[in-house]
Structures are given as structure tokens and as C-alpha cells.
Backbone as numpy.savetxt, mean C-alpha at the origin, in Angstrom:
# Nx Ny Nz CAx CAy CAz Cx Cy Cz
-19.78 -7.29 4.16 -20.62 -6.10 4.16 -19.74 -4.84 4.16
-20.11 -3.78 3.03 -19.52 -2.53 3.33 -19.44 -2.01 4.70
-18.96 -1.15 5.14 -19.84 -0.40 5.94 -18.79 1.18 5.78
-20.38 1.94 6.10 -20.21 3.32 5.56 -19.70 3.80 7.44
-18.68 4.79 7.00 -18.12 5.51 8.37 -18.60 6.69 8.75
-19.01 6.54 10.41 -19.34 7.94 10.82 -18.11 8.96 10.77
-18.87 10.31 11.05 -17.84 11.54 10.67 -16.94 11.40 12.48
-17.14 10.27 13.40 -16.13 10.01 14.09 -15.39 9.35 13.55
-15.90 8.40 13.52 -15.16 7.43 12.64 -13.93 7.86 11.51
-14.28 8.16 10.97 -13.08 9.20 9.79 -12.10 9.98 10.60
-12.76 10.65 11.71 -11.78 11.94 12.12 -10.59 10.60 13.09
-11.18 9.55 13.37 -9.92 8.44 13.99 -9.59 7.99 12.78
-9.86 7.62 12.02 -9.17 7.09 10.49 -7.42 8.26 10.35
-8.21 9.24 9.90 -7.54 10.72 9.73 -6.22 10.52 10.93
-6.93 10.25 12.30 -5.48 10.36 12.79 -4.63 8.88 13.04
-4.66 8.29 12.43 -4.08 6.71 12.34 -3.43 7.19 10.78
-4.09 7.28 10.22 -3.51 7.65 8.89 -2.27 9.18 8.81
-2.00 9.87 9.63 -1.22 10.70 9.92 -0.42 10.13 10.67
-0.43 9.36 11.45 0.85 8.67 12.49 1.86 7.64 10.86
0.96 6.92 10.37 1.12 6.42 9.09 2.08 7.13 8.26
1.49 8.05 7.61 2.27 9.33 7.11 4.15 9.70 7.50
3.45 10.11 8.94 4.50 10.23 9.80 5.58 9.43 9.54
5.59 7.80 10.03 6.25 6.73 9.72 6.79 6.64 8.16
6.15 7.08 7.51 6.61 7.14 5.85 7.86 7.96 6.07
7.63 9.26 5.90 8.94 10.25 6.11 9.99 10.10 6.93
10.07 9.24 7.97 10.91 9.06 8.91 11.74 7.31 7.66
10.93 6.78 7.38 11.61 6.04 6.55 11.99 6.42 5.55
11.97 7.65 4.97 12.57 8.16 3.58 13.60 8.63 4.37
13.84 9.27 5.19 15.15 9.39 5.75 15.82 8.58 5.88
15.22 7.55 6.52 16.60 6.49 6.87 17.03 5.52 5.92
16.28 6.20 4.73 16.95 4.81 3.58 18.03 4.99 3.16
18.72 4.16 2.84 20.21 4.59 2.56 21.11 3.35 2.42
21.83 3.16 1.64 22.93 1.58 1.34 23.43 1.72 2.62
22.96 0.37 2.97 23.98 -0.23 4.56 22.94 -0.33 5.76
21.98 -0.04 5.55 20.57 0.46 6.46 20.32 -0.84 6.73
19.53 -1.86 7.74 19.04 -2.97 7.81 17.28 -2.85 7.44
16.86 -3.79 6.75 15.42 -3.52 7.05 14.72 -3.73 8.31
15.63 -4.54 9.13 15.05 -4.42 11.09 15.00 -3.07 11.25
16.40 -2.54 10.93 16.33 -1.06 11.51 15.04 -0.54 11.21
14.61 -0.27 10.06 13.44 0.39 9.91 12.42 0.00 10.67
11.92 -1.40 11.08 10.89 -1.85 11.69 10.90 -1.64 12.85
11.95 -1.50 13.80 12.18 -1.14 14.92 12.03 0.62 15.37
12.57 1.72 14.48 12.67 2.92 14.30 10.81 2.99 14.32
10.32 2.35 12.91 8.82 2.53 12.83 7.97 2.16 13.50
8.46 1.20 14.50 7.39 0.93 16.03 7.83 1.81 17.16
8.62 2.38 17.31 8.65 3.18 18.22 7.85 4.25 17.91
8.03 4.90 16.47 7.22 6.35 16.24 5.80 5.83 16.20
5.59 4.73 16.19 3.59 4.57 16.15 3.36 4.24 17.66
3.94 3.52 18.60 3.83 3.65 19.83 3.70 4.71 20.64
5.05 5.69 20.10 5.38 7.21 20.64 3.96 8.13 20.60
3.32 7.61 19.39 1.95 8.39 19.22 0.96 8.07 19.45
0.93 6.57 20.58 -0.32 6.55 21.58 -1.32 5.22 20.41
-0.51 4.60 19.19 -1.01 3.93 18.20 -0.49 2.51 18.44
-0.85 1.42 18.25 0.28 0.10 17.75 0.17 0.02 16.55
1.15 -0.86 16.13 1.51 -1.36 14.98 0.30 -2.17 14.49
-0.38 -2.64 13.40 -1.58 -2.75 12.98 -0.62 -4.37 12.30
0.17 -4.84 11.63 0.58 -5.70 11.41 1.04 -7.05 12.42
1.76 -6.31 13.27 2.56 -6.86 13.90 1.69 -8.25 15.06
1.91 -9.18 14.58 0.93 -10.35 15.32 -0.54 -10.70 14.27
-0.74 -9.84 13.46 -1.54 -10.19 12.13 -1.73 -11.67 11.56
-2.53 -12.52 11.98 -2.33 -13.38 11.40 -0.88 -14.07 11.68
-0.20 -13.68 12.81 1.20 -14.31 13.12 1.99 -13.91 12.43
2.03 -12.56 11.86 3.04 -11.60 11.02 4.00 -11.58 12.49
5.46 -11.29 12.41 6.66 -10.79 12.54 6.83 -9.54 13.15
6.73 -8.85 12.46 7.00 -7.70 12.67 5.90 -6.52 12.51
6.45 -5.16 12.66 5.70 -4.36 12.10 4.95 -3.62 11.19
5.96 -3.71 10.14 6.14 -3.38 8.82 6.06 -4.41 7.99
5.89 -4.14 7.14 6.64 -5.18 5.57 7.43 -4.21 4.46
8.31 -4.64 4.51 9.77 -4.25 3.88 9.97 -5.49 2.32
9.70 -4.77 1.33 9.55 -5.94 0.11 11.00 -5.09 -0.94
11.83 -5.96 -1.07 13.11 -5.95 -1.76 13.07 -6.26 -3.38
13.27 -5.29 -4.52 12.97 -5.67 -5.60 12.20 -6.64 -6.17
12.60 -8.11 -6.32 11.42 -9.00 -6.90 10.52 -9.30 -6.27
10.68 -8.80 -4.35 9.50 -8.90 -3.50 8.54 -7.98 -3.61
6.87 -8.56 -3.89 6.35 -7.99 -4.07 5.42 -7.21 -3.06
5.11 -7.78 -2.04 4.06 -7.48 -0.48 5.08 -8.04 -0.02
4.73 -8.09 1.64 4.82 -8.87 2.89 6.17 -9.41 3.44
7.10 -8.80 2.69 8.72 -9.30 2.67 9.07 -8.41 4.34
9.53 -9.88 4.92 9.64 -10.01 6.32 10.92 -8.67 7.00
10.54 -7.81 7.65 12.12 -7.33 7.97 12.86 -7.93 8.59
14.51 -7.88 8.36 15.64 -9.11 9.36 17.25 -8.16 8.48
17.92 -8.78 9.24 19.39 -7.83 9.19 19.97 -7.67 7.64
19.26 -8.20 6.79 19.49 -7.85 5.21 19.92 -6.15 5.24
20.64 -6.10 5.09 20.81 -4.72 4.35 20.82 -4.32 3.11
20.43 -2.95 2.52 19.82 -2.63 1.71 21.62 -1.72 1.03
21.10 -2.22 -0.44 22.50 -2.02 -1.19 22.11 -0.76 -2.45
23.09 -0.28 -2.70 23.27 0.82 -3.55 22.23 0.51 -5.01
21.31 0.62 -5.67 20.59 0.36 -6.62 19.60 -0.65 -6.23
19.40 -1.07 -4.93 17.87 -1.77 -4.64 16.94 -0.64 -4.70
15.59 -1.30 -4.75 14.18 -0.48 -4.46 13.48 -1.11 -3.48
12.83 -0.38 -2.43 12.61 -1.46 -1.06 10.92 -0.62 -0.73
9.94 -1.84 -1.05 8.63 -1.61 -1.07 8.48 -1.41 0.13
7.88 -0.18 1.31 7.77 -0.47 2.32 5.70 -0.42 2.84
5.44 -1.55 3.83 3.59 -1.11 3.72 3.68 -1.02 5.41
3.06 0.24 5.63 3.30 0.81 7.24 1.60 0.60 7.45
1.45 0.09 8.61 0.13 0.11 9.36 -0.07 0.41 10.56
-0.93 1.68 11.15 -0.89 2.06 12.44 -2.35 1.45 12.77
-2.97 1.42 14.01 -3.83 1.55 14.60 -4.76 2.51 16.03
-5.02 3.39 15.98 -5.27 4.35 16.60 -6.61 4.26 17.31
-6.99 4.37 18.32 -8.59 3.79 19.26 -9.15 2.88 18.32
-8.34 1.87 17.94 -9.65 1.16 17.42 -9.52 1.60 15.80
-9.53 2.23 15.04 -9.25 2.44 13.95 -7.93 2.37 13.02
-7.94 1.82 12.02 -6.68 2.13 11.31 -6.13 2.66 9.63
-5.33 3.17 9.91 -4.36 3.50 8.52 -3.75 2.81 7.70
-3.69 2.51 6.67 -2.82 1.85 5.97 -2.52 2.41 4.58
-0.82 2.17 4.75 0.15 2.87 3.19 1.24 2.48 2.92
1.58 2.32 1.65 2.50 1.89 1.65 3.58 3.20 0.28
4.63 2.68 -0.18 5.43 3.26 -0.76 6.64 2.48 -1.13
7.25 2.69 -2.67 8.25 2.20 -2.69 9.23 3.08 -2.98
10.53 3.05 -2.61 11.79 3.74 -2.52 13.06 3.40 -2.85
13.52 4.49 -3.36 14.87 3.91 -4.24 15.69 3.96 -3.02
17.02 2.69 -3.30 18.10 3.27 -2.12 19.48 3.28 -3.14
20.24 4.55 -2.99 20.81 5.52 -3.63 20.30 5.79 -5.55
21.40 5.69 -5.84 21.33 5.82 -7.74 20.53 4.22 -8.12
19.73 4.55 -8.83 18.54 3.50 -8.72 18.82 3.40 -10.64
18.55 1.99 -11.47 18.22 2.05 -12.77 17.09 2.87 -13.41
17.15 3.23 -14.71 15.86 4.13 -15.63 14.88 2.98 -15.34
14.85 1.98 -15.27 13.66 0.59 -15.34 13.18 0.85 -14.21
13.85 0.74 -13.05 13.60 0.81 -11.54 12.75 1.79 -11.27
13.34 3.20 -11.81 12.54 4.56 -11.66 11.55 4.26 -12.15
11.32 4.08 -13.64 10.37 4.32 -14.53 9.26 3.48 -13.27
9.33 2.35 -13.16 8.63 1.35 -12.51 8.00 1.92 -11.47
8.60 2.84 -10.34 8.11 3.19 -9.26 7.62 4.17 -9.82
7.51 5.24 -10.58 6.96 6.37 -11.35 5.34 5.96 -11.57
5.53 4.99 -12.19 3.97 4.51 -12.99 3.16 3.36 -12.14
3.94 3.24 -10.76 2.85 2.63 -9.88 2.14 3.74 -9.07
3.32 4.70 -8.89 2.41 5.53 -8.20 1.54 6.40 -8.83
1.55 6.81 -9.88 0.78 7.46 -11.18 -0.62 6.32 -11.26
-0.02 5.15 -10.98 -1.67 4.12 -11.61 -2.22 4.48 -10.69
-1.93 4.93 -9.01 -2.54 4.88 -8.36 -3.47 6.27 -8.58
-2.71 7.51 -9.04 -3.23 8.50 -8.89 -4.41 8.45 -10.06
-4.59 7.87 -11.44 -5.31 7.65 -12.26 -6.55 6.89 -11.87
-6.61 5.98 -10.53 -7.15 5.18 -10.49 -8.63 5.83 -9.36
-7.72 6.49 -8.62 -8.79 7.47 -7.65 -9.51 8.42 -8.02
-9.26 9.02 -9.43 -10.38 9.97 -9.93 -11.45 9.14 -10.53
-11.50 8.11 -10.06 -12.78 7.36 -10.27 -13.53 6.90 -8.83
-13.02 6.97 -7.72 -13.31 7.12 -6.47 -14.35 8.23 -5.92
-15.09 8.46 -6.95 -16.11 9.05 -6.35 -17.60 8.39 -6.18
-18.77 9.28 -5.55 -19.82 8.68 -5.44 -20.20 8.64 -7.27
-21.13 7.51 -6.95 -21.54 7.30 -8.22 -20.98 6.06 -9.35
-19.38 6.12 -9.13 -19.24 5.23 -10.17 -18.77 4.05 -9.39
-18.66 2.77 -10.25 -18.76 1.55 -10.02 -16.99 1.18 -9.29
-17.30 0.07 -8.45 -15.74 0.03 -7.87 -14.59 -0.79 -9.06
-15.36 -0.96 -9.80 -14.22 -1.51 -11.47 -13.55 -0.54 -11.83
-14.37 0.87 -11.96 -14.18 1.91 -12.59 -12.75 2.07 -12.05
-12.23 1.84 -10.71 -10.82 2.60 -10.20 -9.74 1.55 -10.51
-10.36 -0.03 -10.71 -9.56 -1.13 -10.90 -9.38 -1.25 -12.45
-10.21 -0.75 -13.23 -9.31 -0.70 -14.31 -8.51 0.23 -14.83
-9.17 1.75 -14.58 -8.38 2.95 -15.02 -6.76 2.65 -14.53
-6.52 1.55 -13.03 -5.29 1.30 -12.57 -4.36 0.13 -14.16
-5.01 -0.45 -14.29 -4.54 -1.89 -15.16 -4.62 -1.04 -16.46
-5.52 0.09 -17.14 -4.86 0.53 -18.37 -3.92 0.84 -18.56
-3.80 2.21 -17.13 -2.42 2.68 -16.99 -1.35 1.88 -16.88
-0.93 1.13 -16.43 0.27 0.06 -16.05 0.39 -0.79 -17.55
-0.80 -0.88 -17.74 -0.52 -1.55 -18.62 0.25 -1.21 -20.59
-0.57 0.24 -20.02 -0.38 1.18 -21.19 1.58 1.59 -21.47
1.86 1.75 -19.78 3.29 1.70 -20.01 4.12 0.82 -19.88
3.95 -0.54 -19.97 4.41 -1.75 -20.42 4.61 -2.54 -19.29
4.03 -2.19 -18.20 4.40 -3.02 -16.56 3.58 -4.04 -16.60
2.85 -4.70 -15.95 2.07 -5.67 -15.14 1.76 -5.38 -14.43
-0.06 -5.98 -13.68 -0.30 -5.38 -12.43 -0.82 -6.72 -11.77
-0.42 -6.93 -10.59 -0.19 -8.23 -9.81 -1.77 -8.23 -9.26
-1.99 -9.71 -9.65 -3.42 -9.91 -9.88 -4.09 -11.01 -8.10
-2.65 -11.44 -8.19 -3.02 -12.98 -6.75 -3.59 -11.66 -5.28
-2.73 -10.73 -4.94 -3.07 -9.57 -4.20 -4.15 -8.04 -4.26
-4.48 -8.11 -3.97 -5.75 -6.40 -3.92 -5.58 -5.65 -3.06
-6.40 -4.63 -3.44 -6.98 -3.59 -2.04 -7.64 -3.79 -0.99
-8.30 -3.84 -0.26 -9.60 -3.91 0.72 -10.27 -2.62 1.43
-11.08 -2.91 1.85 -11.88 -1.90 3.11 -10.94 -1.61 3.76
-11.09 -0.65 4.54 -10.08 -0.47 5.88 -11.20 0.50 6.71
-10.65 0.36 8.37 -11.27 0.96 9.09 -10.75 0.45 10.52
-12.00 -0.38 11.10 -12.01 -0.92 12.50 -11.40 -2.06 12.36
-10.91 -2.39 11.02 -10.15 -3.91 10.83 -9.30 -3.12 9.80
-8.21 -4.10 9.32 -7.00 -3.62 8.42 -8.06 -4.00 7.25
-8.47 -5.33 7.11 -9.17 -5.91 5.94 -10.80 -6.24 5.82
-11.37 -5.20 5.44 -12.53 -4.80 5.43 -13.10 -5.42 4.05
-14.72 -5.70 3.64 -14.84 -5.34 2.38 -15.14 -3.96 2.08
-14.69 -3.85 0.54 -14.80 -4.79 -0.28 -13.63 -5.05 -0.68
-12.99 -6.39 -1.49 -11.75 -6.31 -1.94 -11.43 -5.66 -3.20
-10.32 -4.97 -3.79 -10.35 -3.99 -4.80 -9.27 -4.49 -5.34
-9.51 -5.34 -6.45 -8.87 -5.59 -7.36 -8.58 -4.39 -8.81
-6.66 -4.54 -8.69 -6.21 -3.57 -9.65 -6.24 -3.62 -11.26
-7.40 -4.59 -11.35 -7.59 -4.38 -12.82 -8.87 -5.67 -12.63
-9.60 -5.35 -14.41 -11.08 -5.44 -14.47 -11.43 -4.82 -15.61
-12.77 -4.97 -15.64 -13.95 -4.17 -16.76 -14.06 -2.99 -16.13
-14.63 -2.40 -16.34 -14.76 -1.13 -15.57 -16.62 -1.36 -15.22
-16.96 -1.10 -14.90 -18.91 -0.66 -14.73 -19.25 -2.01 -13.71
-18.59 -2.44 -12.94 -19.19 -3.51 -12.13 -18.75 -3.56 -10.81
-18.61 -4.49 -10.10 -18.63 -4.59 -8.52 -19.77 -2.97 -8.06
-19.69 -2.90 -6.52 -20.37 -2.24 -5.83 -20.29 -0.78 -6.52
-21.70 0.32 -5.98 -21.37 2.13 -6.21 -20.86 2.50 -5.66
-19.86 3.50 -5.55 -19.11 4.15 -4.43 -20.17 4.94 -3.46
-20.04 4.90 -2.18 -20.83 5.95 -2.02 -20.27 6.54 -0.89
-20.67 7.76 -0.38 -19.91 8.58 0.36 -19.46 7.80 1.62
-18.92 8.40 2.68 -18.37 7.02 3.74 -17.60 6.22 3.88
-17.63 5.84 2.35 -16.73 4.32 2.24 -15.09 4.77 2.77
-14.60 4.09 3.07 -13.03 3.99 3.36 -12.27 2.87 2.20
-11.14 3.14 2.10 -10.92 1.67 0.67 -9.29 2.14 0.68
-8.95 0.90 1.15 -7.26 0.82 0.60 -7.18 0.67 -0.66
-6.76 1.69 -1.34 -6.26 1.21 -2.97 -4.83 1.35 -3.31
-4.36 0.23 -3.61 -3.08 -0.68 -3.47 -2.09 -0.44 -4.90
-2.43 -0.19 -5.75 -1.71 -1.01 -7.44 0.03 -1.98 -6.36
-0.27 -3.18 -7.09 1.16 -3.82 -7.11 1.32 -4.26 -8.74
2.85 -3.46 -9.25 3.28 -3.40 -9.86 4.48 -4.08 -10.51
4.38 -5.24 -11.57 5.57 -5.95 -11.81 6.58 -5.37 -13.24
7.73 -5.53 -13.37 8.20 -5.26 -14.28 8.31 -6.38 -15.45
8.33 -7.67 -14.87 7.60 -8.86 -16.30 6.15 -9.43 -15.87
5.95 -10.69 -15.95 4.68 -11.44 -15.87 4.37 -10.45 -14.60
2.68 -10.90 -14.79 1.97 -10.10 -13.03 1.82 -11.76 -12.32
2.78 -12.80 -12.62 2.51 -14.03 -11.93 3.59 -14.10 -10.52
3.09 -14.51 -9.39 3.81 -14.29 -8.28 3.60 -15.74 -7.72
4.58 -15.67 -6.49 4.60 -16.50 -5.79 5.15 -16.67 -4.28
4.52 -17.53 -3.49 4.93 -16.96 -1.78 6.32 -18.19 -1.49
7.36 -17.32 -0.78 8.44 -18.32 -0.50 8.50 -19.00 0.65
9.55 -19.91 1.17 8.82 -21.08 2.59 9.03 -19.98 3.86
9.24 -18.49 3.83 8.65 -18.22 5.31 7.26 -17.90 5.13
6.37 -18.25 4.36 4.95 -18.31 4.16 4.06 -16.42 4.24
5.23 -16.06 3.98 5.06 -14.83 4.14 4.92 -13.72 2.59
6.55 -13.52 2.28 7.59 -12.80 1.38 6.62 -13.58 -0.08
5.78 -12.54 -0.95 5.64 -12.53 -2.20 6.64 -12.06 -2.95
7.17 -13.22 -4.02 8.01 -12.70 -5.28 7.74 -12.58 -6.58
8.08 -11.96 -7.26 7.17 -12.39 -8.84 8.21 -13.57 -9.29
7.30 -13.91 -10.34 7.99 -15.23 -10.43 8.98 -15.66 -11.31
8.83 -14.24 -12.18 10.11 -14.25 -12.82 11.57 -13.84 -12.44
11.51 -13.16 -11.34 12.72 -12.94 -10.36 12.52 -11.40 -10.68
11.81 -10.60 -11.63 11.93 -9.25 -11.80 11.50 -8.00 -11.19
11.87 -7.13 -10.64 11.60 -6.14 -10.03 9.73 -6.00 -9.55
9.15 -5.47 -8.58 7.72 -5.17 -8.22 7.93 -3.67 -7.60
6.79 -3.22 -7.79 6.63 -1.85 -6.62 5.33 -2.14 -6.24
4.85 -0.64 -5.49 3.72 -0.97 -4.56 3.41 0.70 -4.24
2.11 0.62 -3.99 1.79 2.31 -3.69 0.59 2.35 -3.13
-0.15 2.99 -1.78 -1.03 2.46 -1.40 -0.98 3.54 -0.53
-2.58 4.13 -0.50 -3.62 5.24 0.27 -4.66 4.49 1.39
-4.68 4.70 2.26 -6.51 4.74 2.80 -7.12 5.98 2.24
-8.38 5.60 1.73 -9.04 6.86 0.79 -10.09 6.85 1.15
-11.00 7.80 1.47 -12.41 8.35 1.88 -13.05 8.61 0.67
-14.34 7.87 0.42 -15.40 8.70 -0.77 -15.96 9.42 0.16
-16.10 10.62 -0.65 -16.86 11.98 -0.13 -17.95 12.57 -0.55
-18.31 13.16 0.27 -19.89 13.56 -0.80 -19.51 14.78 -1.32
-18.36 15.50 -1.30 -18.06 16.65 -2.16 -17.19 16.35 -3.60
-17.13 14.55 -4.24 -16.83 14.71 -5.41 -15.40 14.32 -5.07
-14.46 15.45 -4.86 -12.82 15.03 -4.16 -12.83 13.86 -3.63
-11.51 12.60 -3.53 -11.37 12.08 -2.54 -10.81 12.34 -1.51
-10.77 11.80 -0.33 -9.79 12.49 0.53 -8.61 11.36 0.62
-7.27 11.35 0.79 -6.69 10.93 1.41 -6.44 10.68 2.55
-6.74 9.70 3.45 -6.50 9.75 4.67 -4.91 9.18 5.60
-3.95 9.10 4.65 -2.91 8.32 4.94 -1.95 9.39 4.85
-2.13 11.13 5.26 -1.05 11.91 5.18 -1.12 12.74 6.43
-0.57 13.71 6.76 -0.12 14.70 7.46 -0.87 15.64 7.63
């Protein structure tokens, strides 16, 4: 079942999704060749603790850690541990706070130092599918409408868009309905209508969109060994037309 959010409801969304935020920028700082991906997970539970939030992952289904830290061909859920991050990786990171009961979720991928034109291009046009994909996030049109405008785009600039993983609801749970798959027909699944909350995700491959999970039952890879990104909002339909973002500052 959907369910539509009160205007409390949102204003705790809003601040789970700013602690979120928060945690983003504090990890664009610390990326850098030689960095551990623990480090980050450790750095990023303190700042969601510090702000009166927990970590929304962490014990998930018997998740690890806090974060998920996904390393070039990793596509989601790539475990953090003392790997360090090397001069021309790209390191998907998906931050989840939880705030009274409500939560945020976002993710981002990031170059660490001088990154390839493929690499860039790649993280460029996931986060672009994403932005193409939300001007269909309004009341009125169909929830295909945002899942395919995502899969033209990606597709239009020669990527893949990873089909085994989606979006979901978000709110009083991380994984809400409905699930929001990044590509489709357009004119089908549910109407948007004001209220709604909706993680919209694009995961982005640089060959096949075919993936696969490795034996810590965790870490998605694509399956050709080739690069993935990832880009991901909690988003409010509104009754003023705009969406809102709820995963910033």
C-alpha cells in the first residue's frame, strides 16, 4: 500500500534527509587515494548519531555496517572493510539516516582523484537520468512516466540501466511501496499524487545491465566486470507541480 504523508510527516522526512545530505559532503571530503572505505563508515556514523539520528542500514536485514560503499564494477550494497580506495576508482556511496521514526535515503557516486572520460561520462549521465526522470514526478502522471524518461536517457547515451535493483517508497520504513523501476513503458503503474515520498535510484552500468551478488551475499557486481554508478533522492510529490527534494540541506 502507498501511503500518502502528513505535513508532519515530511517536515521529519526533511530532517533525516538533511542529516543525509550532511553525511554526503563530509564524504566528498574525505575521498581521496589511500582513504579506507571503513573510514568512511565509521566518520558517517558518528555524524548521523551526532545528530540525534541512527544509521538506517546498519543491522538491515543483517547488513554490516552503515553505509554501502560500491567500488567500480560494484553496483549497490558493497560492504565497507580496510580496502582502500586508489587513484582512478569511482566509489558508489548509499547513506541512510533515520530520524524519530522517519527516514532519508541517498546515494552518490564519486570520483577518487583523476578519474577516466568513460568513468566521468558514466557518473555524468546517471546523475542527469536521474534529473530527467523527476520532471515526471509530478501529480498526475503515471509512475512509468519517471522509469522510463530514466532508461531513454541512459540509454540514449550508450550506458545500461540495472534492471535486478529499483527505487522504493521511503518514509517510516527504508522500503516502502511502491517499487520504482528505472526503466519501462511509460503510462502505467500507480498516479503520482501529492504526499507520496519515493526513492528514485537510476543504477547505471557501463556494459550489459546484467548483475550479480558475490558470496558475502551482499556486494552487487555487473557481470561483466565493468564499471556501475548510482544516484539517488528521497523525493516528495507536491501539490505545487515542483518536486521537492528531501535528501539536502
Amino acid at each position: 500500500m502507498i501511503t500518502i504523508k502528513s505535513h508532519k510527516e515530511i517536515d521529519l522526512m526533511r530532517q533525516a534527509g538533511s542529516i543525509v545530505a550532511k553525511a554526503h559532503c563530509l564524504i566528498e571530503e574525505m575521498i581521496k587515494p589511500g582513504v579506507t572505505t571503513l573510514e568512511l563508515d565509521q566518520a558517517v556514523e558518528a555524524l548521523i548519531r551526532d545528530a540525534g539520528a541512527t544509521p538506517t542500514f546498519k543491522g538491515y536485514s543483517g547488513y554490516p555496517k552503515s553505509i554501502c560503499t560500491s567500488v567500480n564494477e560494484e553496483v549497490v550494497h558493497g560492504i565497507p572493510s580496510k580496502r582502500k580506495l586508489c587513484e582512478g576508482d569511482i566509489v558508489s556511496v548509499d547513506i541512510g539516516a533515520t530520524f524519530k521514526g522517519y527516514v532519508g535515503d541517498a546515494a552518490r557516486t564519486h570520483p577518487v582523484g583523476k578519474i577516466s572520460s568513460e568513468a566521468d561520462k558514466l557518473i555524468k549521465i546517471t546523475r542527469e537520468s536521474f534529473f530527467k526522470g523527476i520532471e515526471f514526478a509530478r501529480e498526475g502522471y503515471r509512475l512509468s512516466d519517471i522509469s522510463n524518461a530514466i532508461q531513454t536517457y541512459v540509454e540514449a547515451n550508450g550506458f545500461s540501466i540495472v534492471r535486478d535493483f529499483v527505487g522504493h517508497g521511503v518514509g517510516s520504513k527504508m522500503h516502502e511501496d511502491p517499487p520504482i523501476p528505472n526503466y519501462g513503458q511509460k503510462g502505467r503503474g500507480p498516479r503520482l499524487r501529492a504526499g507520496m515520498t519515493l526513492a528514485i535510484e537510476p543504477m547505471v552500468n557501463v556494459g550489459t545491465y546484467e548483475v550479480r551478488i558475490l558470496d558475502d551475499e551482499w556486494t552487487v557486481v555487473t557481470l561483466d566486470g565493468k564499471l556501475s554508478s548510482h544516484y539517488e533522492h528521497s523525493v516528495l510529490i507536491t501539490g505545487t507541480g515542483e518536486p521537492e527534494l528531501l535528501t539536502v540541506i
